[in-house]
N, C-alpha and C positions, 0 to 999 in steps of 0.2 A: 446553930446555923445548920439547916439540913441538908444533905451533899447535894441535891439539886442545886441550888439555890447557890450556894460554892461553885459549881460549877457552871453557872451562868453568870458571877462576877470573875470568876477567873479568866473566862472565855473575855467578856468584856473587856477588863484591862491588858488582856495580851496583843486587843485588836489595837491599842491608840492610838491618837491623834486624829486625824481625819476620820479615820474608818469608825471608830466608835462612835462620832457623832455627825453621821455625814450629813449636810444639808439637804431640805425634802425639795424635791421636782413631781412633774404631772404623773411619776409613776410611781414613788417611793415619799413615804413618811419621811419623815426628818426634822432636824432643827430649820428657823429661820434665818440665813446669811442677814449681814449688817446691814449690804444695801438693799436687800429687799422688805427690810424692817422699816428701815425711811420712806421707803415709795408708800409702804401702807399708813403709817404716821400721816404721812402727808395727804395720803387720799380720806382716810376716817379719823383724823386727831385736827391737825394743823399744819397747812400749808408751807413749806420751806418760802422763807421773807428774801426777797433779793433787789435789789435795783442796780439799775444802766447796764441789764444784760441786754443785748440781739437775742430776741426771743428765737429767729431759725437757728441761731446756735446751742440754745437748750437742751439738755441730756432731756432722758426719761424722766416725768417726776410732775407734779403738780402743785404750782408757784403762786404769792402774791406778792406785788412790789411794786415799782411806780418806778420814771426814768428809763423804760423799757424801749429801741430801737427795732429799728424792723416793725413796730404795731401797724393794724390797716388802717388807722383815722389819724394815723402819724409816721409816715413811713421814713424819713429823713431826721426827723425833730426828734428828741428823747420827751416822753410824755415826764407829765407833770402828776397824772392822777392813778387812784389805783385800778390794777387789773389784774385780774384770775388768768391762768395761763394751764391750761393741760398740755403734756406731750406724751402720745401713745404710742409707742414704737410698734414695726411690724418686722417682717421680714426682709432681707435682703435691702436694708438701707429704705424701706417706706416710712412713712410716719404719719399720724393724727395729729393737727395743732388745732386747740380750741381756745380763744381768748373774750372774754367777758368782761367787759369794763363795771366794774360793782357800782359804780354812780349811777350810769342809766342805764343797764342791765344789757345795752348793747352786745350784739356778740356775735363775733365771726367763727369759721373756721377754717383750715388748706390740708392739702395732703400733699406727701413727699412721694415719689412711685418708685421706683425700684431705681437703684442705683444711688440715691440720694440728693440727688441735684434738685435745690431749690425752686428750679427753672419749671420743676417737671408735676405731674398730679395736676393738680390745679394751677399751679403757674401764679398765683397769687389770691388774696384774701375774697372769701364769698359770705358775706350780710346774711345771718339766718333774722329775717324779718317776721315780728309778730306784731299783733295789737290786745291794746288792755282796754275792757268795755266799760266804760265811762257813764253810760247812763241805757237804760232799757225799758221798755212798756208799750205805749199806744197811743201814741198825742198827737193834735195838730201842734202842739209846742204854741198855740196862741198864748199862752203864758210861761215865763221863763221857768227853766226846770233845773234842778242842782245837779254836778258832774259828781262822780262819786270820787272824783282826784282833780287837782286842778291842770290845766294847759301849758301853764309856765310855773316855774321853783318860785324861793321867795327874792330872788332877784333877778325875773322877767327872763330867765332863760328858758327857751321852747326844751318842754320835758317829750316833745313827741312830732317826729319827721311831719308827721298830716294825718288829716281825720278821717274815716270815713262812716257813713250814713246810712243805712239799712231804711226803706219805706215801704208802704203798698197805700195803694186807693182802695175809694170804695167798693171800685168795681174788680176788686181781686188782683190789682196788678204789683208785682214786689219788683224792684232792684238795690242796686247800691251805687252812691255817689260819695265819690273822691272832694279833697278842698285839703285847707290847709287850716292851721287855728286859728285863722281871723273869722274865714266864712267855709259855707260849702251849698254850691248852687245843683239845684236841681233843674235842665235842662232836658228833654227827650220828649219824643214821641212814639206810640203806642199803636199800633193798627187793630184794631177790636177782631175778634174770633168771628165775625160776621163779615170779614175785611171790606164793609162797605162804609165804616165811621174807622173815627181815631179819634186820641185825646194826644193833647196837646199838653205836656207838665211842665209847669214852671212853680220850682219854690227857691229858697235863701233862707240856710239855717246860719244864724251869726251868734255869735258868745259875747256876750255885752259883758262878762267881767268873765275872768280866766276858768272860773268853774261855775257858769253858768250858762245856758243853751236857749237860744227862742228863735221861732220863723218869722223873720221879715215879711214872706212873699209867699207863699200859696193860692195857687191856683190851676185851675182848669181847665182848658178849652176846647170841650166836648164839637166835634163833628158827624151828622148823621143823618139819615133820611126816615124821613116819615113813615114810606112804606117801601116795599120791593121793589115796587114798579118807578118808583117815583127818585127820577137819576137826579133831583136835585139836593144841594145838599146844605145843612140847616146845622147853625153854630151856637153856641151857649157857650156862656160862662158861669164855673161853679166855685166858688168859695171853699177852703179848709177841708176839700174831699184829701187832701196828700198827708197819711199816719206816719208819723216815724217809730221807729219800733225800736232801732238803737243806733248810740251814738260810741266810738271807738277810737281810741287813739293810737296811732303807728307805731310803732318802737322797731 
């Protein structure tokens, strides 16, 4: 053994206990304490499993379990199904809560603000709302088209709050229309870039089975004058001019 090397285990074991293997922080190398070994277990291995906790009463740590009080789609009642549960601590009594129900991917989040009172940050649960696109292209939808998911599970429960519809006409016009998954009606009017015509839209896209999509109702009703001069004003009807380009479901 070469006397360096003596001399850097001798040094070692006279520091013991603590000091020879002190745990690592933002500034110092070190070992990994016990409980910061589970927080990371749990964030990149596997979730500590709990049930019928008060999720605002949750330490630090990253949960799954079912029976959970305090939830936002169940604030009084202990749920039944499972949910992912993050708690991010911050300074001075703040906190992150994100909860994700894994059946419909639902998911809120709140924050705690200094002091720790429940009351306080957000005061209670806020809906991060998205939608999953169900079907997309360029149709009058005159023939029924496949949803790339269906509207309801396999026993008729709605997998998605409401729809919405993405369109444009012929004549260059796009918006989007809200509905729910039985239909979704296209209503509005459009005043043309010459503001001396308008069109007039009406359609009704309806799902005649839970993943299928077709327009009842398109239609047009163009408004316009002949010439400049000519203050009268002259009406048509046009057929399957209204493209849908996509169809979306709420979550």
């Amino acid at each position: 053994m070469s006397k360096k090397f003596n001399r850097l285990l001798q040094w070692h074991l006279g520091k013991g206990g603590p000091k020879a293997h002190p745990d690592v922080d933002e500034f110092l190398s070190g070992f990994m304490p016990s409980k910061m070994f589970k927080i990371a277990k749990s964030l990149f291995y596997w979730r500590k499993n709990v049930h019928g906790e008060d999720i605002l009463a949750l330490e630090t740590g990253y949960y799954e379990g079912s029976n959970f009080l305090n939830h936002p789609s169940s604030p009084k009642k202990a749920t039944t199904w499972i949910s992912n549960i993050d708690v991010i601590p911050g300074g001075d009594g703040r906190k992150f809560i994100q909860v994700t129900d894994n059946i419909t991917g639902y998911r809120w989040y709140r924050t705690v603000h200094t002091g720790g009172a429940t009351s306080s940050g957000t005061g209670g649960w806020v809906r991060s709302e998205g939608y999953e696109v169900l079907w997309s292209g360029n149709s009058a939808l005159a023939e029924a088209v496949t949803l790339m998911a269906p509207l309801t599970d396999e026993n008729g429960v709605h997998r998605y709050d409401g729809v919405i519809v993405d369109y444009e006409t012929e004549t260059g016009q796009h918006d989007r229309c809200y509905g729910s998954i039985y239909w979704v009606s296209i209503n509005t009017t459009n005043v043309n870039d010459t503001a001396v015509g308008a069109d007039i839209l009406e359609g009704k896209i309806e799902f005649p089975t839970s993943q299928t999509a077709k327009m009842s109702k398109n239609k047009v009703i163009n408004l316009y004058q002949h010439t400049n001069a000519d203050n009268a004003s002259y009406m048509q009807a046009m057929d399957g001019t209204i493209k849908i380009t996509r169809i979306s479901g709420i979550r």
